[in-house]
DSSP file (Angstrom, degrees, kcal/mol; ACC not computed):
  #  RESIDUE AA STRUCTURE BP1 BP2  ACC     N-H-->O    O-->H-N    N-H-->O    O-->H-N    TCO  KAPPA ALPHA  PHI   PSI    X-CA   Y-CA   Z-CA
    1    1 A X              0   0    0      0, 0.0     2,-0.2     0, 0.0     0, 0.0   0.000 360.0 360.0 360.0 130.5    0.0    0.0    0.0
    2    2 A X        -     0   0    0      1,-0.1     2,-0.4     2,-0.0     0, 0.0  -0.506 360.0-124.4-101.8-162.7    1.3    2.9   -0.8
    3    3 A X        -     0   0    0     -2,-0.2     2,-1.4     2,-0.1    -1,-0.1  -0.742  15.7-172.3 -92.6 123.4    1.7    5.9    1.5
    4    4 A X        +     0   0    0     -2,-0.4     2,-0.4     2,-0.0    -2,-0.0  -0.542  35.3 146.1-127.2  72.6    0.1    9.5    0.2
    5    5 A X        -     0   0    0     -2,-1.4    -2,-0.1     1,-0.1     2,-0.0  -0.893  58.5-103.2-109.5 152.3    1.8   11.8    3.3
    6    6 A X     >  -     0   0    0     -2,-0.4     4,-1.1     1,-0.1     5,-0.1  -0.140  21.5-121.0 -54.3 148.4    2.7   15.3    2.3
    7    7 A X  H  > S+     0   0    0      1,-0.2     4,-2.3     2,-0.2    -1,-0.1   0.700 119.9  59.1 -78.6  -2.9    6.6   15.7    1.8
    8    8 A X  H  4 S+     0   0    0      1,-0.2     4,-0.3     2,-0.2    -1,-0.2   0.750 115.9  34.9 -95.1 -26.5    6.2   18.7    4.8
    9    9 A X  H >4 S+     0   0    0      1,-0.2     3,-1.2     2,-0.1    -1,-0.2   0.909 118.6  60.1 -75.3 -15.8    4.7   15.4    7.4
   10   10 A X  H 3< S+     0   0    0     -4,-1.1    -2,-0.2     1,-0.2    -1,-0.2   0.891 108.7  34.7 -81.1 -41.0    7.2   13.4    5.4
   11   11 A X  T 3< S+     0   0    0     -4,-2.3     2,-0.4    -5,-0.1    -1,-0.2   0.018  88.6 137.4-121.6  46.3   10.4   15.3    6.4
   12   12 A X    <   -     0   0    0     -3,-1.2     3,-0.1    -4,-0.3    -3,-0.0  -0.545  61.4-101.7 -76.1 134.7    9.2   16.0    9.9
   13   13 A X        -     0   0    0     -2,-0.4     2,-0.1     1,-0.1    -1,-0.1  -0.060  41.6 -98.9 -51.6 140.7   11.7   15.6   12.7
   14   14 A X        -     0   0    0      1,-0.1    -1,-0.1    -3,-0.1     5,-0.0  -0.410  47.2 -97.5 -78.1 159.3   11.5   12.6   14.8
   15   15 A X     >  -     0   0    0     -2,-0.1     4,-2.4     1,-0.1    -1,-0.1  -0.396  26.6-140.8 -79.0 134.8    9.6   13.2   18.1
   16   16 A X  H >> S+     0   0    0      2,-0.2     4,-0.9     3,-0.1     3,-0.7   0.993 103.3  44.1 -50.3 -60.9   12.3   13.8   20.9
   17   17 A X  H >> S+     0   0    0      1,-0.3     4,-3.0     2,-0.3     3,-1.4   0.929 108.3  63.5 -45.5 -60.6   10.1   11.7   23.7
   18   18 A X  H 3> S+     0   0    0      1,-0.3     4,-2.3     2,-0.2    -1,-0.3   0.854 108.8  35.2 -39.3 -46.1    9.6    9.2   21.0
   19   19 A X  H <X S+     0   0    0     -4,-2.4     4,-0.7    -3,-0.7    -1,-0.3   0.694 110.4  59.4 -83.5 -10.5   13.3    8.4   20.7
   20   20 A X  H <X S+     0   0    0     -3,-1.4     4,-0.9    -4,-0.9     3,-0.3   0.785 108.4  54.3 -72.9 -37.1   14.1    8.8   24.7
   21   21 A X  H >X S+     0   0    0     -4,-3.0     4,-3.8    -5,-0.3     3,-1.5   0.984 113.0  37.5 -79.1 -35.6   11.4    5.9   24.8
   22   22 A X  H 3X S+     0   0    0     -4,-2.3     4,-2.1    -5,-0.4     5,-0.3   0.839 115.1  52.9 -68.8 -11.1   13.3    3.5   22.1
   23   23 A X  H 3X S+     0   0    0     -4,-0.7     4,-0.9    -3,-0.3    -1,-0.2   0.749 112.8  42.9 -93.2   1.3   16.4    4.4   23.4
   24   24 A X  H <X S+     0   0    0     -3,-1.5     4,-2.6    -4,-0.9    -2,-0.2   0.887 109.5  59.0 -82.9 -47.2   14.8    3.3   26.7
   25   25 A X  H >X S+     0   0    0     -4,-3.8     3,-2.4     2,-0.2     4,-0.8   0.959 109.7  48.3 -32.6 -92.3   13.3    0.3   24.8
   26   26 A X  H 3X S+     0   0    0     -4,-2.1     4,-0.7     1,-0.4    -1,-0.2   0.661  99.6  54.8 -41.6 -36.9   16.8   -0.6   24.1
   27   27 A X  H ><>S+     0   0    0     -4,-0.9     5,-1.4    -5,-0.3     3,-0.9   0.937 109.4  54.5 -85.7 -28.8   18.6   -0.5   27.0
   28   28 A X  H X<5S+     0   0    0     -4,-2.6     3,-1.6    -3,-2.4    -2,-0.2   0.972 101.1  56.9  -0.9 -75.3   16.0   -2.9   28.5
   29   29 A X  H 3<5S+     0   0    0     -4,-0.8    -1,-0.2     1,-0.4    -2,-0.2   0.446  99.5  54.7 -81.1   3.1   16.4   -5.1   26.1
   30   30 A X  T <<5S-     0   0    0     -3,-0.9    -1,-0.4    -4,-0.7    -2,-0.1  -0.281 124.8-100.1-108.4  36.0   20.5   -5.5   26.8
   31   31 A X  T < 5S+     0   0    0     -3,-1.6    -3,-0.2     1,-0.2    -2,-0.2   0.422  76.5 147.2  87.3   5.4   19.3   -6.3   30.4
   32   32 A X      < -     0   0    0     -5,-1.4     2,-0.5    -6,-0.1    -1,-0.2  -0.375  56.7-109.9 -87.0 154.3   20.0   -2.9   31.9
   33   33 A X        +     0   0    0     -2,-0.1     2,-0.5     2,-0.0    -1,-0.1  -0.739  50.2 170.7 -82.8 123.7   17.7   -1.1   34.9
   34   34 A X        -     0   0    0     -2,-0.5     2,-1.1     2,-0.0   -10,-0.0  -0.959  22.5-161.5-142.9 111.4   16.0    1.8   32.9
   35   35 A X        -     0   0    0     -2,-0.5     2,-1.0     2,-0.0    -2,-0.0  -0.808  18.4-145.9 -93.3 127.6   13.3    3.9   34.4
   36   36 A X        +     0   0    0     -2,-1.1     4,-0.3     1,-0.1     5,-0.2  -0.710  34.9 158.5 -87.4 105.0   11.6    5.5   31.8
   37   37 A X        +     0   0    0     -2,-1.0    -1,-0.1     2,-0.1   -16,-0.1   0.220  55.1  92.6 -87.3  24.7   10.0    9.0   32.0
   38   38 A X  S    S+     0   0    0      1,-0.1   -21,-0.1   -18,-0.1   -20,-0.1   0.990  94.8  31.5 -64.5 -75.9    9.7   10.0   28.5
   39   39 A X  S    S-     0   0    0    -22,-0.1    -1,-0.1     2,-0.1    -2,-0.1   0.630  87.4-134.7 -55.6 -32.0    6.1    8.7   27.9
   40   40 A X        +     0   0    0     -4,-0.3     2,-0.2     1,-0.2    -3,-0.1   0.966  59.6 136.5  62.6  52.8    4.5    9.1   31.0
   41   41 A X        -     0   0    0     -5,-0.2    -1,-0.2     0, 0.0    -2,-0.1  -0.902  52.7-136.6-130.7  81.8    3.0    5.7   30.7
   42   42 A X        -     0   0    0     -2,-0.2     4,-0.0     1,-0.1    -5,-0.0  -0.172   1.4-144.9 -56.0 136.2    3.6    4.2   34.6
   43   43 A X  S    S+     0   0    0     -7,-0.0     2,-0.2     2,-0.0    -1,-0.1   0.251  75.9  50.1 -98.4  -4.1    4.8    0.5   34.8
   44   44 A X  S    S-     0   0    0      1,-0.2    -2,-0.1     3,-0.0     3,-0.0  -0.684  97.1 -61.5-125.8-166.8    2.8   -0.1   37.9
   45   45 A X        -     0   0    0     -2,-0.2     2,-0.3     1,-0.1    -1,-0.2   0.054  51.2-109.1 -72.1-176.7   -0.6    0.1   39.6
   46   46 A X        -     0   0    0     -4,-0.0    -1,-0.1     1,-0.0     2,-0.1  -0.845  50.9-112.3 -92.9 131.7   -2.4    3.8   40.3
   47   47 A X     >  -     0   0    0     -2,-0.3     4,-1.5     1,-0.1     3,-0.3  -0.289  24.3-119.6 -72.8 178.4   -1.7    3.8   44.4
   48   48 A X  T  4 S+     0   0    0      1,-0.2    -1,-0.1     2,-0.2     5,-0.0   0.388 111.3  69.4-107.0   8.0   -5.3    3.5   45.8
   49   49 A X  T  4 S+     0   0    0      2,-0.1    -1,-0.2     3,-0.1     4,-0.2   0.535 105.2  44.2 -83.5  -8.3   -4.9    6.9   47.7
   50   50 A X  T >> S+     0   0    0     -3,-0.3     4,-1.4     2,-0.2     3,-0.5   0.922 113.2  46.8 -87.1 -71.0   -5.0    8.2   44.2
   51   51 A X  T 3< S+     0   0    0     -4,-1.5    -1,-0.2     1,-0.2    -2,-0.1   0.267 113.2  50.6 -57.9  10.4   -8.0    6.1   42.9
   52   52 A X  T 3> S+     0   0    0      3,-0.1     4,-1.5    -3,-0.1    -1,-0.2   0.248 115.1  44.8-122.4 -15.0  -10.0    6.9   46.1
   53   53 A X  H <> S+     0   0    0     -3,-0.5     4,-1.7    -4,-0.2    -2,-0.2   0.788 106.2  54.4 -98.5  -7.3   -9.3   10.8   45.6
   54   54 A X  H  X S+     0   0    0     -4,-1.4     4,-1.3     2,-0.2     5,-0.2   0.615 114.9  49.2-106.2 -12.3   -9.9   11.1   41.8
   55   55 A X  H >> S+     0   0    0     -5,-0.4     4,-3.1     2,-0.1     3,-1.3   0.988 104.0  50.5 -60.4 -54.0  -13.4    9.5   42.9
   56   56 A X  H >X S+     0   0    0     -4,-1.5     4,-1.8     1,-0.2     3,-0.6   0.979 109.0  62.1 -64.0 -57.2  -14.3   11.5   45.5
   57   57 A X  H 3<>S+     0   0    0     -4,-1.7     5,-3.7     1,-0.3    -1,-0.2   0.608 107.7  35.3 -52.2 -17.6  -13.5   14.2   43.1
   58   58 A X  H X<5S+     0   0    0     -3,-1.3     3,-1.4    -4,-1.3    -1,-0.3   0.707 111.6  64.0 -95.2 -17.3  -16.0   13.5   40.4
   59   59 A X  H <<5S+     0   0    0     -4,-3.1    -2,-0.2    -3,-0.6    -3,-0.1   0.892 108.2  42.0 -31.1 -46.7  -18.4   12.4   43.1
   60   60 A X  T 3<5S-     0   0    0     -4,-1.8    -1,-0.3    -5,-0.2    -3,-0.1  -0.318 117.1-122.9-108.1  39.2  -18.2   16.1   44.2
   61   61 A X  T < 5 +     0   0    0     -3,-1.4     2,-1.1     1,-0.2    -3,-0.2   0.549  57.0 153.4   7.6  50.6  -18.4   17.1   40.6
   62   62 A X      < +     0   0    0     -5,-3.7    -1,-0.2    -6,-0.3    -2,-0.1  -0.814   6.4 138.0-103.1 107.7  -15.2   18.9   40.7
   63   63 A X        +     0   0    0     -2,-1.1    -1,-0.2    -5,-0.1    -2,-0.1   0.239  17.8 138.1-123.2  15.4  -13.9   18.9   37.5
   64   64 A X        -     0   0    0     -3,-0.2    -2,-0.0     1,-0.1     0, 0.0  -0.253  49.5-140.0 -46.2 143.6  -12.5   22.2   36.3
   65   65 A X              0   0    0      0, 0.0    -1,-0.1     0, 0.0     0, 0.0   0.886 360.0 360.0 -32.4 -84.4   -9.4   22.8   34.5
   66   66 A X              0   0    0     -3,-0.0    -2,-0.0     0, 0.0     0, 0.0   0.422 360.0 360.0-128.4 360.0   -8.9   25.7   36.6
């Protein structure tokens, strides 16, 4: 199939965060301890003080921005 991207999406810069996460990827995968923070995509649970406050906050319909 082919691809019908614009030459300006085509010779767009690669996303910084996107490569701190492969390079994060990679050092994994040669067995190394890597915390990632690039993505902001958590490798564990939500603590349950977290999930019992972001109830009570739509409970109490607080949901503003600001």
């Amino acid at each position: 199939m082919k691809e019908n991207l614009s030459e300006r999406i085509q010779n767009m810069a690669t996303s910084a965060t996107l490569a701190m996460a492969a390079k994060a990827r990679e050092l994994r995968g040669e067995g190394k301890d890597i915390i990632g923070l690039s993505l902001g995509e958590p490798d564990f649970n939500i603590p349950d003080f977290i999930k019992d406050a972001a109830k009570q906050a739509i409970d109490e319909n607080y949901s503003s921005y600001t």
